[in-house]
N, C-alpha and C positions, 0 to 999 in steps of 0.2 A: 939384127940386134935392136934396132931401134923399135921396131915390132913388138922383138920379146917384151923390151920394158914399157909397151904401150898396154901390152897385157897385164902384167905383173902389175903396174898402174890400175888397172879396172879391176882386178882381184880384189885389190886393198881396199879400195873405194866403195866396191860393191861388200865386201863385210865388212867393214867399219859402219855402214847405211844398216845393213840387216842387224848390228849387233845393238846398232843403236835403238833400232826399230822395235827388237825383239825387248830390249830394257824397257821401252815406254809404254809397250802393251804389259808386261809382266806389273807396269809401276798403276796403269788403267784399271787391270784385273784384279792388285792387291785392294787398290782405292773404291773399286765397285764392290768388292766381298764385301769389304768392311762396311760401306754404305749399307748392304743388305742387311748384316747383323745388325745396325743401329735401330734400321725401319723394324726387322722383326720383332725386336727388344722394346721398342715403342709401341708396335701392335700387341704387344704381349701386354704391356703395362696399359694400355687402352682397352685390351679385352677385362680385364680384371678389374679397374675403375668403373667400366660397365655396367659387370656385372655385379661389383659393391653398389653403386648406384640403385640397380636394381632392385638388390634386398633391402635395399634403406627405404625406398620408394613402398615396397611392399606393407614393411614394419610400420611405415608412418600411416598406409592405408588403414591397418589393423585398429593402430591408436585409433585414429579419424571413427572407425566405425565403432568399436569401442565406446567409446566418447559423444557419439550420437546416438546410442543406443538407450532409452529409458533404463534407468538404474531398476533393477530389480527388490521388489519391496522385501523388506528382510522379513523372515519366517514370524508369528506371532508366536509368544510364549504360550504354554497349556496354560497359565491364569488369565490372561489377556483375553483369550477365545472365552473364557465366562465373563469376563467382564469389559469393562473399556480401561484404556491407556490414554496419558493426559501427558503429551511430551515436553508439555511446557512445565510441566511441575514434579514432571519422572515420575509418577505414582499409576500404580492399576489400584481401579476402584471394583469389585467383584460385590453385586445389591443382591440382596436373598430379601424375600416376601417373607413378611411376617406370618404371614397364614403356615407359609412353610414350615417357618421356628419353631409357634407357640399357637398354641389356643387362646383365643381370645379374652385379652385381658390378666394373662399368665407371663409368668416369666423364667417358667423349665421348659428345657426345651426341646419339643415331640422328637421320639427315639429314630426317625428316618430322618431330620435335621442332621444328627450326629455325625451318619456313616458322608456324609456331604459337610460339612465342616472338620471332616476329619481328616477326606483330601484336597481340600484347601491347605490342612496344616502341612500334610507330606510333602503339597507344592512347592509353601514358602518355604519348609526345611530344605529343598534338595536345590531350589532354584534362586531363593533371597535370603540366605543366611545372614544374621545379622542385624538383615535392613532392618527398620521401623515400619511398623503396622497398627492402625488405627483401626480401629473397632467404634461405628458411631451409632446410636439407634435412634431412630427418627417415627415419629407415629402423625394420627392426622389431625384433625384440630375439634374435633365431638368431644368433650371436656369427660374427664374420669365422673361417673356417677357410683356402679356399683360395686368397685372392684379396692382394693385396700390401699391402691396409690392417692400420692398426694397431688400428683397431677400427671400431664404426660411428660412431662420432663422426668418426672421421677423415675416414672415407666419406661421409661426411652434409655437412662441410661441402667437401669439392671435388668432390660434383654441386653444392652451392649456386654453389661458383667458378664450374664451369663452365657455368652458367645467367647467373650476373652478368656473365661473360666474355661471353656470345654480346650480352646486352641492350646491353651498351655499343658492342659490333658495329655492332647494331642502331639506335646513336645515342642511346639514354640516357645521359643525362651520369654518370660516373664518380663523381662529386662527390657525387649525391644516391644514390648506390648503396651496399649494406649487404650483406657476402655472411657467414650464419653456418649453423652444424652443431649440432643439438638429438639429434643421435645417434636411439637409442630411446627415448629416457626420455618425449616426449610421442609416445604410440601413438594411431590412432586406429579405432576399430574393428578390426578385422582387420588380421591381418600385411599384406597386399594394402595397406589404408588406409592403415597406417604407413608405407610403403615412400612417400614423395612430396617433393614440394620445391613450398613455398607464394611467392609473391609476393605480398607486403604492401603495398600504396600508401597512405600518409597523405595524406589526402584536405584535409586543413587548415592 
């Protein structure tokens, strides 16, 4: 009897131990999954800060080069390529030779001048509508002897006429036109150089 209940004792003991034991591994293995899920959940949210990292890293390279890179000179306008551009005053100045214009000492102006002041005109019409355009004639400083003018000034400004005369021909508005005579007094290199009549377009 005494036996039995020495057994029936160790029964109880040993599963109450096991049942207890069996609860604290089940309580280990609940608290280690969940641990796993956190860590993956973290490496998840770590790979993905990375890799945002990464394209941000990239993007800001691009700027960087970008940015270091010589700005690219902007394209010149078809007037600009005849003539020069003054950025400080927004104007293309486009110089045609007097030999070219006129004959000497005249102020009509030779029939292949035309077809060249004519696209001039189509330029400012398509490219500077509106703007203001000067027309200036300038000649060189050998003083009028045989020809009907009263000096070069006079002469200067009616080849300018007659250049603002043909552009309005031409279809540039009257309105944005400016025709003047600087005589000789602004020479430009050589007699040859002085001899000319400018076309100014304010580009602003």
């Amino acid at each position: 009897m005494k036996a039995t209940k020495l057994v029936l004792t160790l029964v109880f003991v040993s599963t109450i131990i096991l049942t207890t034991g069996c609860t604290d591994w089940q309580k280990k293995y609940n608290n280690c999954n969940a641990e796993l899920e956190n860590l993956q959940a973290l490496l998840d949210r770590t790979s993905q800060a990375l890799s945002d990292c990464e394209d941000s890293s990239a993007e800001l390279s691009r700027q960087l080069s970008a940015v270091n890179q010589p700005a690219k000179p902007e394209a010149k306008s078809e007037l600009e390529t005849m003539g020069t551009y003054d950025s400080a005053k927004g104007t293309i100045t486009v110089t045609l030779e007097s030999n070219v214009l006129f004959n000497s000492g005249r102020v009509d102006l030779r029939s292949e001048a035309k077809s060249r002041l004519q696209r001039i005109a189509s330029i400012i019409n398509r490219d500077y509508p509106g703007k203001e355009v000067w027309v200036i004639g300038h000649t060189d400083t050998d003083p009028i002897k045989k020809s009907k003018w009263q000096d070069n000034w006079e002469l200067s400004a009616e080849r300018a006429l007659s250049v603002t005369r043909h552009l309005v021909s031409s279809g540039v508005s009257a309105r944005n036109l400016v025709a003047a005579g600087r005589g000789e007094f602004h020479p430009a290199g050589s007699k040859a150089d002085s001899r000319r009549v400018e076309i100014v377009v304010y580009t602003r």
